[in-house]
Structure formats: structure tokens, C-alpha cells
N, C-alpha and C positions, 0 to 999 in steps of 0.2 A: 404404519410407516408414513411419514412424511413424503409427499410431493415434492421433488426438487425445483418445478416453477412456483409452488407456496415456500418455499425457504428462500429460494432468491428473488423472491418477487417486490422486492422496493429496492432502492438504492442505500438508503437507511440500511438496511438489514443486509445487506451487500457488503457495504462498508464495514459495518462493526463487526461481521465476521472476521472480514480481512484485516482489523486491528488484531482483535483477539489471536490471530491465528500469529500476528506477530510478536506476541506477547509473551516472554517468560513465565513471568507471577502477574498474578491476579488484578485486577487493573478498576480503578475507580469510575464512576460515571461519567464526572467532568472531564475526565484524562481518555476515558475510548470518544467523548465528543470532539475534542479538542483534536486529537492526532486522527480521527476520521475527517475533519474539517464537516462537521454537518451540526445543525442546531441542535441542542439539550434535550429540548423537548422531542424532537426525532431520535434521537439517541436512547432515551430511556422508552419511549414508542417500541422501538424493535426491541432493544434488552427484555423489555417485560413481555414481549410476543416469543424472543428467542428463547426467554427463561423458562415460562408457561411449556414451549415444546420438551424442554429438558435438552437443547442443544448446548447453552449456558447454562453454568451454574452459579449462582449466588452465597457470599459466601460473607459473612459480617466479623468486620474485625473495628473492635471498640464503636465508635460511634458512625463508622465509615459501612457501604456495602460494596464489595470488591467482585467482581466478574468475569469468569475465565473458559472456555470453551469447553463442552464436556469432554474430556477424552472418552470413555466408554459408549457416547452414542454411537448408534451405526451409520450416519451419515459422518461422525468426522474422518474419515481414512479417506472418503473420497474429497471430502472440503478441503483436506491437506494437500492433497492433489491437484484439485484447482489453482488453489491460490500460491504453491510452487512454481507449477508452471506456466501463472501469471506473471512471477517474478523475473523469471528463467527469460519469458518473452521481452519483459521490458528491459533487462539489465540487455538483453542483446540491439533491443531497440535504439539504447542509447547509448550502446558501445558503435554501434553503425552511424550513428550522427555525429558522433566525440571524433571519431576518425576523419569522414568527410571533414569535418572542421580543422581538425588539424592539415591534413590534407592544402585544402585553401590558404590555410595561414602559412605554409611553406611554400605553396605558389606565389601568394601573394610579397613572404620576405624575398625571394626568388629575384622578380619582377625589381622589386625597390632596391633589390642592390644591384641589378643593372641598369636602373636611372642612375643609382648615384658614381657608378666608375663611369656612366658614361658624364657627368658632372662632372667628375676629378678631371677628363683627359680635358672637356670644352675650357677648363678655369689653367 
């Protein structure tokens, strides 16, 4: 059994899980680099350390290798878990800051349409 501080022990490997875990179908190199925002060369670094554990699986379609989380490991139930409940956290995150913001933008229209009747009555 894998250690859960060796599975999530780089940022690298952090990342690409939490790509993969949003993934439908099977996902190319460049494309879990690209939506992890982290270099190539880091990206295939952990894929081949994730792939090696059997947490990824590898899977070759034409000239392409495609990449998708194993469902059958016994670490992924609990990875699902995780990175749920990361989402859960930040979608609340940013529904708390959407609000405050809106918030201010109604104080602030609030305010500027009582400079401006008070403008209408001075003219």
C-alpha cells in the first residue's frame, strides 16, 4: 500500500491527479500539462511515477498515449474524496467573495444615485 505523503508528495503529482480526477475520457500528455498549468517535463515526471504505482493507467490509442486514473486502485475512493471536497470548498469560496462584491456594487450604485438627485435638485 502506498503512503499518502509519497502520493501527494510534489505539487506535480498533486496537480495531475486533480486533472485526471476531472476528466471524463482518457487524457493526452500535453493536455493534463496544459490544464494542470505545470511544465511537460514535470507532468510526464509524475505520470510515469503515478503510472509505475498503478494509480494511472496508460492506455495507447494510434500514435498518441492517453492517461486516466485507475478506478480499481484502492487509493482512488479516497482521491475522489479529496479533490470533491476541494471543489465543494472553493466553489464556496468564491461564491463568498461573488457576493461581498456584488454587495459593494449595490452600495456603491446606492451612493451615486444620491450624488446624482442630489445634482438634479442643485442644477
Amino acid at each position: 500500500m502506498i503512503a499518502l505523503s509519497h502520493l501527494l508528495s510534489s505539487k506535480a503529482r498533486f496537480k495531475v491527479l486533480k486533472t485526471l480526477h476531472g476528466q471524463p475520457a482518457p487524457v493526452h500528455l500535453r493536455h493534463i500539462a496544459a490544464l494542470s498549468r505545470i511544465p511537460l517535463f514535470s507532468a510526464q515526471r509524475a505520470l510515469n511515477q503515478l503510472t509505475y504505482e498503478k494509480i494511472i493507467v496508460r492506455r495507447k490509442k494510434g500514435f498518441h498515449t492517453l492517461f486516466a486514473l485507475n478506478p480499481m486502485h484502492p487509493c482512488h475512493p479516497f482521491l475522489a474524496g479529496v479533490f470533491d471536497l476541494e471543489m465543494k470548498e472553493r466553489i464556496r469560496f468564491l461564491a463568498k467573495n461573488y457576493r461581498q462584491k456584488a454587495l459593494d456594487a449595490l452600495d456603491f450604485s446606492a451612493s451615486t444615485n444620491r450624488f446624482f438627485e442630489g445634482f438634479r435638485r442643485w442644477i
